[in-house]
PyMOL Python script that loads the backbone (N, CA, C, O; Angstrom):
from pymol import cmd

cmd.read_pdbstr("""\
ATOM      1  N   UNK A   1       0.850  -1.166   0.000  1.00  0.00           N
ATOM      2  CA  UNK A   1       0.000   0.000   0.000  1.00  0.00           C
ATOM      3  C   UNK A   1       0.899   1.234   0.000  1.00  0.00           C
ATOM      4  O   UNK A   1       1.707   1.576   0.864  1.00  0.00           O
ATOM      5  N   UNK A   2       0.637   1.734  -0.970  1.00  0.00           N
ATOM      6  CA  UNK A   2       1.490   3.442  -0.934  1.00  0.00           C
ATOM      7  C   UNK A   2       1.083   4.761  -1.014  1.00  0.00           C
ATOM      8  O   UNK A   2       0.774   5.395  -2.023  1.00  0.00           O
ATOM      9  N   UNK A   3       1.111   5.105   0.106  1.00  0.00           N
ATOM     10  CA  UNK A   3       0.832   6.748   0.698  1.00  0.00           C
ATOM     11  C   UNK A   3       1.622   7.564   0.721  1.00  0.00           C
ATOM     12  O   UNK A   3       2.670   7.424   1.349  1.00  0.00           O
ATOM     13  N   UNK A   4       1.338   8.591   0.068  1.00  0.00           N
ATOM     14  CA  UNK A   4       2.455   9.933  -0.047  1.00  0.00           C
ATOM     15  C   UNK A   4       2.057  10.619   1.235  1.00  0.00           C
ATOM     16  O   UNK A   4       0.947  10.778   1.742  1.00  0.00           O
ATOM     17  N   UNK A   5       2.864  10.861   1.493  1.00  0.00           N
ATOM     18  CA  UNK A   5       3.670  11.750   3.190  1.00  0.00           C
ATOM     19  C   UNK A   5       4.306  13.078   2.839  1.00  0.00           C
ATOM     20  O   UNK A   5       5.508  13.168   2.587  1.00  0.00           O
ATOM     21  N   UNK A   6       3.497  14.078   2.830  1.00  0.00           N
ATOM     22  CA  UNK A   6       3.756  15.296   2.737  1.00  0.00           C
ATOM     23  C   UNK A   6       4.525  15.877   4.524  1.00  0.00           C
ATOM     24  O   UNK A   6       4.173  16.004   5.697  1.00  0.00           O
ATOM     25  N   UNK A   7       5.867  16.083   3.549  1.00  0.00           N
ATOM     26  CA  UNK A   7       6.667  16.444   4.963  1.00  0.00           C
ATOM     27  C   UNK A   7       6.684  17.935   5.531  1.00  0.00           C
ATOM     28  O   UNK A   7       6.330  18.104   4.364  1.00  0.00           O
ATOM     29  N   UNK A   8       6.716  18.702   5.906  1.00  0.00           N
ATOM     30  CA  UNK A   8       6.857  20.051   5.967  1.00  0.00           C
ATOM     31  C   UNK A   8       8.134  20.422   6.615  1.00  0.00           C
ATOM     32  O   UNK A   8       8.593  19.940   7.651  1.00  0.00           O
ATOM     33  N   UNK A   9       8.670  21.392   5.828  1.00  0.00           N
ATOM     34  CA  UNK A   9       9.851  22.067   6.287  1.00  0.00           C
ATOM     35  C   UNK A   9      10.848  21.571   7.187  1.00  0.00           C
ATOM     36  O   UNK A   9      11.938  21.028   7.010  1.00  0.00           O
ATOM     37  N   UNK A  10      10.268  21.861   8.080  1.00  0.00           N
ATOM     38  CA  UNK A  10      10.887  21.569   9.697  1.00  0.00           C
ATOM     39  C   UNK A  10      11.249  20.410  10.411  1.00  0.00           C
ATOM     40  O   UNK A  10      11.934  20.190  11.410  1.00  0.00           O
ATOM     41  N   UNK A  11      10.180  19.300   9.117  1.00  0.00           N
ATOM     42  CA  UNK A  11      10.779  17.726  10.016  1.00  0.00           C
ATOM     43  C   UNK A  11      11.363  17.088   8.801  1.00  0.00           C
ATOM     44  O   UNK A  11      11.376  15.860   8.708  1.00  0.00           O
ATOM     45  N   UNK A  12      12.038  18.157   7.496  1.00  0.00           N
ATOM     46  CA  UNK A  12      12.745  17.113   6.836  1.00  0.00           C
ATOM     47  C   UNK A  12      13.875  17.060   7.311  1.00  0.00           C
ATOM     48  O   UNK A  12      14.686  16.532   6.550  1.00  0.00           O
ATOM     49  N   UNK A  13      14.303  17.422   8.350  1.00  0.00           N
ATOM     50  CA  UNK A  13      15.867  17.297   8.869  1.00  0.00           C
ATOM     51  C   UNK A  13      15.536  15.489   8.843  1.00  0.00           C
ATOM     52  O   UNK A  13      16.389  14.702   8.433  1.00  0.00           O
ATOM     53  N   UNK A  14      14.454  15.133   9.246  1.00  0.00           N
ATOM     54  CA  UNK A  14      14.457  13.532   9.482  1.00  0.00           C
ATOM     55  C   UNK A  14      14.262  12.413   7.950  1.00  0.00           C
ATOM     56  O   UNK A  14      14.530  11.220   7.811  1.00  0.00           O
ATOM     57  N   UNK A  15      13.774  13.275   7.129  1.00  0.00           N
ATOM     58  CA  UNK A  15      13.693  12.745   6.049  1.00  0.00           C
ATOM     59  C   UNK A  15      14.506  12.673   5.146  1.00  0.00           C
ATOM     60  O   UNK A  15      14.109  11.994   4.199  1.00  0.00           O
ATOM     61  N   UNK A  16      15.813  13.235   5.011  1.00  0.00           N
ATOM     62  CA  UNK A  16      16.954  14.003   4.406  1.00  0.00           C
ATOM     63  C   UNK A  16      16.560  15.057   3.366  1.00  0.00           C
ATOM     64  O   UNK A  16      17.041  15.072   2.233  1.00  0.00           O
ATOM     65  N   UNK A  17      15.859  15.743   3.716  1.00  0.00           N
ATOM     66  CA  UNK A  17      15.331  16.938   3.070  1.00  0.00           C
ATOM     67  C   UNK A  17      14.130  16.943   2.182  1.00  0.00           C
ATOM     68  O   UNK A  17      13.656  17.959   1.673  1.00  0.00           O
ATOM     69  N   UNK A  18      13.681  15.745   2.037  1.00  0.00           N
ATOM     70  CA  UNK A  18      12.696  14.985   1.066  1.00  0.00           C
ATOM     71  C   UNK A  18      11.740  15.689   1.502  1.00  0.00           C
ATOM     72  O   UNK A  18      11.550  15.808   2.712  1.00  0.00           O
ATOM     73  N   UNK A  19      10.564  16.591   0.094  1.00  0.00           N
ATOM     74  CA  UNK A  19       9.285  16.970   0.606  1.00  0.00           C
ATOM     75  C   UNK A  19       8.230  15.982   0.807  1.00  0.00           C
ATOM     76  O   UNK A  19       7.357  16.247   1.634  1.00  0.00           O
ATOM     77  N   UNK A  20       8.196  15.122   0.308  1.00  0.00           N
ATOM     78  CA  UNK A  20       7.003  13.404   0.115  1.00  0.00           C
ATOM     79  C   UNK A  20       8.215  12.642   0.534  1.00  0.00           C
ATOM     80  O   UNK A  20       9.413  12.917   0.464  1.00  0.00           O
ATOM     81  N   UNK A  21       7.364  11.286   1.134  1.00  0.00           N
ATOM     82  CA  UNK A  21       8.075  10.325   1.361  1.00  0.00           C
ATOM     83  C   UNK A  21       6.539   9.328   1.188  1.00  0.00           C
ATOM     84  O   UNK A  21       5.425   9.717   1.536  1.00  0.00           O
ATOM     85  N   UNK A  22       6.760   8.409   0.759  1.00  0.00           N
ATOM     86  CA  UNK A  22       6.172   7.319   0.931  1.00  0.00           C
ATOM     87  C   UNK A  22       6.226   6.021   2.065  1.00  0.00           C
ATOM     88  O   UNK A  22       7.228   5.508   2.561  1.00  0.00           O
ATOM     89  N   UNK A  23       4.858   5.701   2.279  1.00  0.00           N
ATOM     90  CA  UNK A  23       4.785   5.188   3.482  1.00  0.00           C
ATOM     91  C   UNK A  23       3.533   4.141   3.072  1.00  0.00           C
ATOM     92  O   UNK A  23       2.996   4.028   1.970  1.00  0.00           O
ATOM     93  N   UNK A  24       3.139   3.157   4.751  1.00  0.00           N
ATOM     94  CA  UNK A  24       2.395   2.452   4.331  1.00  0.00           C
ATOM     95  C   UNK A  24       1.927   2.087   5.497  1.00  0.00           C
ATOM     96  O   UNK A  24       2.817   2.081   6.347  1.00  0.00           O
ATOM     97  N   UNK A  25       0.689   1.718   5.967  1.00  0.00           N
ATOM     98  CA  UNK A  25      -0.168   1.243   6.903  1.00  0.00           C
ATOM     99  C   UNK A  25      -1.734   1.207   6.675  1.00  0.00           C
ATOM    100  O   UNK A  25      -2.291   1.772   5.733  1.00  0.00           O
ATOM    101  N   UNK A  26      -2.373   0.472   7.655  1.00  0.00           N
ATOM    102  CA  UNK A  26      -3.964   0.586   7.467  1.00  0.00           C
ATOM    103  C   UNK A  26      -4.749   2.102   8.735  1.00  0.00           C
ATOM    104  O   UNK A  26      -5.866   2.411   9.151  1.00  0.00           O
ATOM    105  N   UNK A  27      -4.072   2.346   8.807  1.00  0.00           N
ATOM    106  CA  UNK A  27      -4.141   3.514   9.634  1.00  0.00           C
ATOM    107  C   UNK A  27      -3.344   4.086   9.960  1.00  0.00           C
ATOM    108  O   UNK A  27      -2.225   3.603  10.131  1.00  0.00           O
ATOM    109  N   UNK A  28      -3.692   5.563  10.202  1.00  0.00           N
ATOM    110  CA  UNK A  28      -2.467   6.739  10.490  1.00  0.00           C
ATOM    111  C   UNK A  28      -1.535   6.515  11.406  1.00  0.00           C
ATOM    112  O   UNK A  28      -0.522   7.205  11.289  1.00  0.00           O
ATOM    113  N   UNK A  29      -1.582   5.562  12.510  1.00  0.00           N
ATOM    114  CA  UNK A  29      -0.768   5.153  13.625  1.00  0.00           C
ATOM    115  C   UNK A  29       0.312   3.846  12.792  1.00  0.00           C
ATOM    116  O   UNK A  29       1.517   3.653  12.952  1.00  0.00           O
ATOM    117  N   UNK A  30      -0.353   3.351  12.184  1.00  0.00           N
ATOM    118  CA  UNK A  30       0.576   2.288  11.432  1.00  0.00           C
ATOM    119  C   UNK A  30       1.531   3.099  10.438  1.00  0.00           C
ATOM    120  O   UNK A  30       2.688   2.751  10.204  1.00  0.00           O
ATOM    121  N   UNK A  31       1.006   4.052   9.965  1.00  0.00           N
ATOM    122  CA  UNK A  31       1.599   4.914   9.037  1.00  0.00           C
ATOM    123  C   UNK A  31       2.334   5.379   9.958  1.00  0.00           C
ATOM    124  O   UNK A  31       2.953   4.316  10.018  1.00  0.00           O
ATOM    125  N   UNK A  32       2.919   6.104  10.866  1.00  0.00           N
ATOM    126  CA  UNK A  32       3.169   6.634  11.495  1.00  0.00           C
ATOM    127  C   UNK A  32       4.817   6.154  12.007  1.00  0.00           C
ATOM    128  O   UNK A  32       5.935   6.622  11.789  1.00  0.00           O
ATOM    129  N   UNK A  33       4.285   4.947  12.812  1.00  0.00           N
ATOM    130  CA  UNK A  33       5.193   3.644  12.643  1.00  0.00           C
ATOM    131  C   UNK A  33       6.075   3.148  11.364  1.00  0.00           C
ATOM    132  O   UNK A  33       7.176   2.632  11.174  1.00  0.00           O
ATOM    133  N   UNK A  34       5.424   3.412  10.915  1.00  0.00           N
ATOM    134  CA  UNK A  34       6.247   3.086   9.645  1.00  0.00           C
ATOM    135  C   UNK A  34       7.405   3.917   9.060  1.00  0.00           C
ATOM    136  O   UNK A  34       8.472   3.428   8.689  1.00  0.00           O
ATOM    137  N   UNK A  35       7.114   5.108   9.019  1.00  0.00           N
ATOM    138  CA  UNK A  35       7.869   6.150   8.646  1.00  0.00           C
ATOM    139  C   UNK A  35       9.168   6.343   9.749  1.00  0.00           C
ATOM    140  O   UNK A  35      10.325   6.643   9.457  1.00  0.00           O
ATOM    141  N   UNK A  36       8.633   6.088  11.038  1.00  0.00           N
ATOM    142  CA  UNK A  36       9.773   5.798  12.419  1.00  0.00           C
ATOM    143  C   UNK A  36      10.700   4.444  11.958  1.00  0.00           C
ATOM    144  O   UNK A  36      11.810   4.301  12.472  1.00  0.00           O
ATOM    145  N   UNK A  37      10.317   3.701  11.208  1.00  0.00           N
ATOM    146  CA  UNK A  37      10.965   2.294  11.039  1.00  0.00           C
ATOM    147  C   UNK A  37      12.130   3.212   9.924  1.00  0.00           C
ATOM    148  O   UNK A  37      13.338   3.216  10.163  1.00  0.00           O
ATOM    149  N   UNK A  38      11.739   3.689   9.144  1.00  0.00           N
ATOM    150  CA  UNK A  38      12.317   4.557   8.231  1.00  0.00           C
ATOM    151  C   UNK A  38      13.341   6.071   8.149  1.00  0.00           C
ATOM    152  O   UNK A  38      14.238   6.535   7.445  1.00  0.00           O
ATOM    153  N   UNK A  39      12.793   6.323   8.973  1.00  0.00           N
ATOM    154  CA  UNK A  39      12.662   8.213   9.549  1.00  0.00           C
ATOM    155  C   UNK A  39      12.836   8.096  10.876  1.00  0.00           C
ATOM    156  O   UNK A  39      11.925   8.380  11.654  1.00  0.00           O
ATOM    157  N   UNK A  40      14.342   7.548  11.390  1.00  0.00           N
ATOM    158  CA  UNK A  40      13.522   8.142  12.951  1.00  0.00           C
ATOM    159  C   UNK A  40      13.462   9.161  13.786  1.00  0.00           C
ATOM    160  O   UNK A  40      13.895  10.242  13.386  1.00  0.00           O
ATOM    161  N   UNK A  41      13.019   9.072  14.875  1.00  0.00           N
ATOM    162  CA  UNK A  41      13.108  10.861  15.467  1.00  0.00           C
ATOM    163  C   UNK A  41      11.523  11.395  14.798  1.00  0.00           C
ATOM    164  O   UNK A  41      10.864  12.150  15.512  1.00  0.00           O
ATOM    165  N   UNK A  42      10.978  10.999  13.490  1.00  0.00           N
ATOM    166  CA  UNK A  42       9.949  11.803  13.172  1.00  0.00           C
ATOM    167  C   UNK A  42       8.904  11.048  14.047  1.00  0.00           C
ATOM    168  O   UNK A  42       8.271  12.020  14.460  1.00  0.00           O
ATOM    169  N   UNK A  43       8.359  10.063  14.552  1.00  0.00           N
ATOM    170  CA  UNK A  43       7.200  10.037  14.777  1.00  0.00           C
ATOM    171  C   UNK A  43       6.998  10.855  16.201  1.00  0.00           C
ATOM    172  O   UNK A  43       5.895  11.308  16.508  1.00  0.00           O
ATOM    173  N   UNK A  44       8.039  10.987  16.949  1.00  0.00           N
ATOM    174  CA  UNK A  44       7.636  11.760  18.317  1.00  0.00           C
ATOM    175  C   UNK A  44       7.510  13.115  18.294  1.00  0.00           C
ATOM    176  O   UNK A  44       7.281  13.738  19.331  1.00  0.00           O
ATOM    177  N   UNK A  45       7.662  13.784  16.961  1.00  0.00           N
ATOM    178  CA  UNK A  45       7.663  15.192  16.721  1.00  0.00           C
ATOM    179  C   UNK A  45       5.911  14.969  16.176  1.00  0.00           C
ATOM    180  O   UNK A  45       5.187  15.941  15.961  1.00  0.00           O
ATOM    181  N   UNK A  46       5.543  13.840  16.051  1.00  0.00           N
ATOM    182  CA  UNK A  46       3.955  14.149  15.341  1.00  0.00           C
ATOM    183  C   UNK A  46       3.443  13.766  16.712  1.00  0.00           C
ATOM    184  O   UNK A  46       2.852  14.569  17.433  1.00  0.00           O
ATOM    185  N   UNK A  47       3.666  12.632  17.012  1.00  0.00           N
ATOM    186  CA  UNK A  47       2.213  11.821  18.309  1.00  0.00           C
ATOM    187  C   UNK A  47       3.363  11.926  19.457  1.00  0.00           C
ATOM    188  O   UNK A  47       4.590  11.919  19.367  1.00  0.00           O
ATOM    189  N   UNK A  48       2.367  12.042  20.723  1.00  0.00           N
ATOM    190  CA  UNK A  48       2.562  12.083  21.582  1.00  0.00           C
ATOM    191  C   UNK A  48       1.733  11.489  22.590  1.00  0.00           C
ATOM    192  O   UNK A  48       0.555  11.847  22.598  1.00  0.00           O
ATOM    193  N   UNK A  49       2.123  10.631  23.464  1.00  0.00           N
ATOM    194  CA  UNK A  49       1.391   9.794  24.281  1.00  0.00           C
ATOM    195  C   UNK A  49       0.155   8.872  23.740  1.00  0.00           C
ATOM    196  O   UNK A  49      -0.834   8.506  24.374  1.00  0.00           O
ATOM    197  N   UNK A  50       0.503   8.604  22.381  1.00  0.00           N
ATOM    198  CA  UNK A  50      -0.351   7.678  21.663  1.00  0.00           C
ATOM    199  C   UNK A  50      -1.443   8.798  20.439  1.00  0.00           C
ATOM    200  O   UNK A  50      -2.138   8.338  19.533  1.00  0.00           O
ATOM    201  N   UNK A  51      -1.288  10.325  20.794  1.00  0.00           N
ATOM    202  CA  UNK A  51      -2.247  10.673  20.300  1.00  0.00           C
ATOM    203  C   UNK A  51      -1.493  12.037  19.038  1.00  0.00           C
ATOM    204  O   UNK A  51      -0.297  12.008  18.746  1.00  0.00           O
ATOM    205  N   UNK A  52      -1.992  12.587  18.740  1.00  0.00           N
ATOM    206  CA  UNK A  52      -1.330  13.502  17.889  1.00  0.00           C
ATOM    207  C   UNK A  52      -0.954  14.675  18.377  1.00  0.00           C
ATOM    208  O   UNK A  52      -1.891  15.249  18.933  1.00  0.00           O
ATOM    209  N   UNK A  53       0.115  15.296  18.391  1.00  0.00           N
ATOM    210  CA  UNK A  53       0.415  16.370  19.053  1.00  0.00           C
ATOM    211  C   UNK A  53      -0.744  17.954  18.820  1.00  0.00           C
ATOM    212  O   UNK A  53      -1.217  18.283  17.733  1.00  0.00           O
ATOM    213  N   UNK A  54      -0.900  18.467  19.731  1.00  0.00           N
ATOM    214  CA  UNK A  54      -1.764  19.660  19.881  1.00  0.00           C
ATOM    215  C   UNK A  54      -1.497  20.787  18.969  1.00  0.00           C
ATOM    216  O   UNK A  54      -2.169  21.758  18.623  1.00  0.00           O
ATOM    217  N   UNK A  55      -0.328  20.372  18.689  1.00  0.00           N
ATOM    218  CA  UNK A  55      -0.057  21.711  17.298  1.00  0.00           C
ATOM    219  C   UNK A  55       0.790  21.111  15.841  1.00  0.00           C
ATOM    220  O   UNK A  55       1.626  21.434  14.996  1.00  0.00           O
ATOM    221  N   UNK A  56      -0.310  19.770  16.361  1.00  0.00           N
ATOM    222  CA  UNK A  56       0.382  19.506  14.503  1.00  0.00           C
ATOM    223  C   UNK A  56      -1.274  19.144  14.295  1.00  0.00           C
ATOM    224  O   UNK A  56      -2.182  18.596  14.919  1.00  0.00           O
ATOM    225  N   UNK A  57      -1.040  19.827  12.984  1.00  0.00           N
ATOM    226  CA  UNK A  57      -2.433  19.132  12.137  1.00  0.00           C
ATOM    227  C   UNK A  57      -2.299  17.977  11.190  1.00  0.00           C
ATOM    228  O   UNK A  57      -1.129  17.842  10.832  1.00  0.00           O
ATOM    229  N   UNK A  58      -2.842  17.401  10.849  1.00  0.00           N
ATOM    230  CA  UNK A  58      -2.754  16.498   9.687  1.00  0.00           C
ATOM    231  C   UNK A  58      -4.050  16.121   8.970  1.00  0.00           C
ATOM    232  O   UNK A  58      -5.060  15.642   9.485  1.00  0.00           O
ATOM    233  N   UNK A  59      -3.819  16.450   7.581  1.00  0.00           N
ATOM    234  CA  UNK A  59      -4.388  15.921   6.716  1.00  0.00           C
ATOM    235  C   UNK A  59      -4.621  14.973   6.092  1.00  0.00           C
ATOM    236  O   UNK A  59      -3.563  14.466   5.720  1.00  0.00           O
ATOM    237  N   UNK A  60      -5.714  14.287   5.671  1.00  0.00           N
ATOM    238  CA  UNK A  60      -6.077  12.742   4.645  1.00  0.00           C
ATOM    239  C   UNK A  60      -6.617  13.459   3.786  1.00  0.00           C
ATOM    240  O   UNK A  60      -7.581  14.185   4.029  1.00  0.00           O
ATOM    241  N   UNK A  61      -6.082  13.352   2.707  1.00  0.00           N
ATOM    242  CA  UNK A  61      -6.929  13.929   1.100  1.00  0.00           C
ATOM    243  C   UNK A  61      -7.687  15.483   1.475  1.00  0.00           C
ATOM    244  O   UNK A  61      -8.874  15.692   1.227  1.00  0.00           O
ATOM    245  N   UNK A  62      -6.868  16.399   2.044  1.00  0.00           N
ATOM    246  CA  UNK A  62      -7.229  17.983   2.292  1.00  0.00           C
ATOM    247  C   UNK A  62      -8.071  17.707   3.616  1.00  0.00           C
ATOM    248  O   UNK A  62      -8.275  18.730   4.271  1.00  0.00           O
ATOM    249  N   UNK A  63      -8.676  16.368   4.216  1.00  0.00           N
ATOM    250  CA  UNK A  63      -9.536  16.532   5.539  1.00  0.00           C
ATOM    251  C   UNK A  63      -8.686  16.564   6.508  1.00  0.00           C
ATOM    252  O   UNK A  63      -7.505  16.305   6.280  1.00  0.00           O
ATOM    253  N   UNK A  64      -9.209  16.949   8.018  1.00  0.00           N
ATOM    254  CA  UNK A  64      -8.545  17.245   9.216  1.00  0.00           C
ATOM    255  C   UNK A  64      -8.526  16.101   9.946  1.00  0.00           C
ATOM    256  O   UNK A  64      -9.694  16.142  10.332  1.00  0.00           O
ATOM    257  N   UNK A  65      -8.068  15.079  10.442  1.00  0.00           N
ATOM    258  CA  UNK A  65      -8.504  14.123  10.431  1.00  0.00           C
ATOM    259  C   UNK A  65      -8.777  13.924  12.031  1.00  0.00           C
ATOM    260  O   UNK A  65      -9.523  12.998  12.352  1.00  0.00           O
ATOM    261  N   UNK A  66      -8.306  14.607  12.874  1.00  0.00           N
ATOM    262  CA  UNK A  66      -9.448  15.218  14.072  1.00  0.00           C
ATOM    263  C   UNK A  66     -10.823  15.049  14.247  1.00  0.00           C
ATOM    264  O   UNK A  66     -11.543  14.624  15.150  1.00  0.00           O
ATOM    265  N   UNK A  67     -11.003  15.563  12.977  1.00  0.00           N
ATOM    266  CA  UNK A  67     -12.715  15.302  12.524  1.00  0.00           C
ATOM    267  C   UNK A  67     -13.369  14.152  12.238  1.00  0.00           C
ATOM    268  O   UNK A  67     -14.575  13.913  12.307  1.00  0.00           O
ATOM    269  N   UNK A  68     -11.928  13.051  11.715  1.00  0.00           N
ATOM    270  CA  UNK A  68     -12.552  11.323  11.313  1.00  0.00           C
ATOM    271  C   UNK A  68     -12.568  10.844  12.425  1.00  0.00           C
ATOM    272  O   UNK A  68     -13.468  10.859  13.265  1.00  0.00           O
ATOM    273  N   UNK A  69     -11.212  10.250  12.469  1.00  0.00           N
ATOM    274  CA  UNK A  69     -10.642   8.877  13.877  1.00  0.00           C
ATOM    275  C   UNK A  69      -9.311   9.531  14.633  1.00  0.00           C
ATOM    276  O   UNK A  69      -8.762   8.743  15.403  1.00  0.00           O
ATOM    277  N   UNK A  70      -8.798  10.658  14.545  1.00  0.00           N
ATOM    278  CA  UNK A  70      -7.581  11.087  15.440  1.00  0.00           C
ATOM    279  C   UNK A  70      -6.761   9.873  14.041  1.00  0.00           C
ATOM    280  O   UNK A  70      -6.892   9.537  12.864  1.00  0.00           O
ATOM    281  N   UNK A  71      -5.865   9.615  15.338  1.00  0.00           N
ATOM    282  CA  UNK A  71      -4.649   9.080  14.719  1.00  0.00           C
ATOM    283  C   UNK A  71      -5.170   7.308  14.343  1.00  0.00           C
ATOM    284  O   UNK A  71      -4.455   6.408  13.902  1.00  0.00           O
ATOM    285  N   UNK A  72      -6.794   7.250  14.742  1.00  0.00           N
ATOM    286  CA  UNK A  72      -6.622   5.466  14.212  1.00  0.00           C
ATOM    287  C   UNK A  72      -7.558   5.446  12.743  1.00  0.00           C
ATOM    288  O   UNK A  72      -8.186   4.510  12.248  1.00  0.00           O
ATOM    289  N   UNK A  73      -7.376   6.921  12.244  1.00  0.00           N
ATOM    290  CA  UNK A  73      -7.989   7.123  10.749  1.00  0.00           C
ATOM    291  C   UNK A  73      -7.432   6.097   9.829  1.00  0.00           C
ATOM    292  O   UNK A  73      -6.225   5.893   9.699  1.00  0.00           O
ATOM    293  N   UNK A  74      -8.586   5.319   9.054  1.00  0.00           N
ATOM    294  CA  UNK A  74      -8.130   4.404   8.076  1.00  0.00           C
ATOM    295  C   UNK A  74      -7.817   4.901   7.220  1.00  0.00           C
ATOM    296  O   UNK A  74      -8.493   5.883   6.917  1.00  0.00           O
ATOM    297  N   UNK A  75      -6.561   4.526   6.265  1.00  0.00           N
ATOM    298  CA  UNK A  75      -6.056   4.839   5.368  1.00  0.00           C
ATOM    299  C   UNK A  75      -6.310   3.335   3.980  1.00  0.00           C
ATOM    300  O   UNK A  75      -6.626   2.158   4.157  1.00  0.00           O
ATOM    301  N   UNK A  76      -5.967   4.171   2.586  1.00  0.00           N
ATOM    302  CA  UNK A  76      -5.976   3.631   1.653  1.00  0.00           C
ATOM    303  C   UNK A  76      -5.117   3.669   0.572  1.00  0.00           C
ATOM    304  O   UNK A  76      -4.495   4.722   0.430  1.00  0.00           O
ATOM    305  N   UNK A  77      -4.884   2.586  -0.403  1.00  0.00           N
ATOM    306  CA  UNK A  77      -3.775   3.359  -1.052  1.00  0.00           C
ATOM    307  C   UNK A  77      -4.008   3.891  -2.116  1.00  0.00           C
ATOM    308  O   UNK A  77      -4.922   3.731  -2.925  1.00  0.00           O
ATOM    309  N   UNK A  78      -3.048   4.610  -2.095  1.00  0.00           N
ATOM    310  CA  UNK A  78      -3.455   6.172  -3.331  1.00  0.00           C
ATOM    311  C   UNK A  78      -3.318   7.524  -2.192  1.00  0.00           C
ATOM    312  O   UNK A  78      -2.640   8.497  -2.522  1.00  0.00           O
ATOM    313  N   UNK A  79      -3.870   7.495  -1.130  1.00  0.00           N
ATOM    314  CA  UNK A  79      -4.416   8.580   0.221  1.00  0.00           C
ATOM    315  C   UNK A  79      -2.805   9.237  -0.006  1.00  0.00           C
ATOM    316  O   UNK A  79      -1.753   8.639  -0.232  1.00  0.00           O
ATOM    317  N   UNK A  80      -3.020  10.402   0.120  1.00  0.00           N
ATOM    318  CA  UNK A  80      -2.004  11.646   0.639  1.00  0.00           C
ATOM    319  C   UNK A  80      -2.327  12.037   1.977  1.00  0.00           C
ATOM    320  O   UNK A  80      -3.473  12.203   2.395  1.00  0.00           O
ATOM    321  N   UNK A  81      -0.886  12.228   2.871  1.00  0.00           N
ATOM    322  CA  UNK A  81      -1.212  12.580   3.965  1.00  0.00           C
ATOM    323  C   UNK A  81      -0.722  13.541   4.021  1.00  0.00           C
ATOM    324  O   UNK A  81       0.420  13.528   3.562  1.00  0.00           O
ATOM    325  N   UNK A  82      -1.254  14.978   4.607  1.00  0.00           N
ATOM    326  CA  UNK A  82      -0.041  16.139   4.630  1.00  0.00           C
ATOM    327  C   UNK A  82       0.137  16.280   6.157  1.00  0.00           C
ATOM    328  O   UNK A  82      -0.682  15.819   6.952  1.00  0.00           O
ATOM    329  N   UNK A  83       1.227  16.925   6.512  1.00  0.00           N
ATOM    330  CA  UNK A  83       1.571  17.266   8.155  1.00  0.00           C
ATOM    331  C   UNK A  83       2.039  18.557   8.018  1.00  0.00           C
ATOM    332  O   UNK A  83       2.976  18.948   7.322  1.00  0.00           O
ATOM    333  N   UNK A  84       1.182  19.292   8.865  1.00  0.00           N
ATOM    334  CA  UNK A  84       1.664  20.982   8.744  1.00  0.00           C
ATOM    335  C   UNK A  84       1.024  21.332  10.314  1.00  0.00           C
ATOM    336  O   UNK A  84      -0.037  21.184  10.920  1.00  0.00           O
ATOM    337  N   UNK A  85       2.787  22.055  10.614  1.00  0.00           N
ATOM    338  CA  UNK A  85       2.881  21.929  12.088  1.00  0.00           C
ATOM    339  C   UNK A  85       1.781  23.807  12.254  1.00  0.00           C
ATOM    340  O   UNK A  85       1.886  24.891  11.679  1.00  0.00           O
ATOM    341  N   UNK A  86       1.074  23.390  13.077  1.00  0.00           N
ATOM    342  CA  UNK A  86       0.580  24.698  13.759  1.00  0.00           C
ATOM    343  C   UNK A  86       1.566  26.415  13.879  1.00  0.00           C
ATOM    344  O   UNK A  86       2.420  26.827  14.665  1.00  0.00           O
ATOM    345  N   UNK A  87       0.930  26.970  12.748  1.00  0.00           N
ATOM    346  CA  UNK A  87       2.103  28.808  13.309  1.00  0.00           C
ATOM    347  C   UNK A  87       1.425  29.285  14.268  1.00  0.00           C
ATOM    348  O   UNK A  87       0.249  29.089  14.577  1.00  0.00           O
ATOM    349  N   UNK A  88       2.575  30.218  14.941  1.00  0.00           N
ATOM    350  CA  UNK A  88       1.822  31.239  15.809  1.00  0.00           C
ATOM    351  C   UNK A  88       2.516  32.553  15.194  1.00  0.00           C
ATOM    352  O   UNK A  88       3.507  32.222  14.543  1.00  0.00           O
ATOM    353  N   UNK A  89       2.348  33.637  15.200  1.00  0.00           N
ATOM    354  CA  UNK A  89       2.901  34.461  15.119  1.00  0.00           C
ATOM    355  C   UNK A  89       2.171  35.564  14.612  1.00  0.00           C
ATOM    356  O   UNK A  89       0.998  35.201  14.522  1.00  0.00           O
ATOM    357  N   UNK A  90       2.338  37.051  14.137  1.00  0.00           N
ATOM    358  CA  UNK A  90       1.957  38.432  13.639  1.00  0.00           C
ATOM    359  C   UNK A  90       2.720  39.154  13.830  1.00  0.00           C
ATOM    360  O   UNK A  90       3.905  38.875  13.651  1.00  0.00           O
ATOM    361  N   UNK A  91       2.232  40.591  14.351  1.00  0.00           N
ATOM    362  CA  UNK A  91       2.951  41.831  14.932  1.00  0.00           C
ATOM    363  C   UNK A  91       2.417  42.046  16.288  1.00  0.00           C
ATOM    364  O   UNK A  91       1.307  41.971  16.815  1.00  0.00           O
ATOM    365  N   UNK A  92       3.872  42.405  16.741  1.00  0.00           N
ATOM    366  CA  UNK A  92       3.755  42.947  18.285  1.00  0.00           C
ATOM    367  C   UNK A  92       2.969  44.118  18.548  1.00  0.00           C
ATOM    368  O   UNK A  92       2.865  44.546  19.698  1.00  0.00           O
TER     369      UNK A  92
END
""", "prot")
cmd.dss("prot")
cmd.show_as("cartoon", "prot")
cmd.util.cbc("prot")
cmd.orient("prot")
């Protein structure tokens, strides 16, 4: 099964700079795992204590997936996942 893994900026230090990476599981936690089997160091920058970190979002095919199953969202192959870490910022 092959899922494109949209990396963002900040965690391709773990990917070697790669914007996609391909990955594979029946859910985002298997996916997840997987990419750690591969990538490591990245999965603890996404989940935390089993669940997804509070300022990362992630996407399945443009959805939030917050809104499906959290992190035990089923996946399929073909599915794009994007990860885009939460900004804060403006003017003082």
């Amino acid at each position: 099964m092959a899922i494109e893994v949209r990396i963002p900026t900040i965690l391709r230090q773990y990917t070697d700079g790669q914007k996609a990476v391909d990955g594979s599981g029946g859910t985002l936690a298997e996916l997840f795992a997987d990419l750690e089997s591969r990538h490591p160091g990245i999965q603890a920058r996404i989940v935390d204590d089993g669940k997804l970190r509070r300022f990362v979002n992630v996407y399945l095919n443009d959805e939030d997936v917050r809104f499906v199953d959290g992190i035990e969202t089923k996946l399929t192959d073909g599915d794009t996942i994007t990860i885009l870490p939460a900004v804060a910022g403006g003017m003082a």
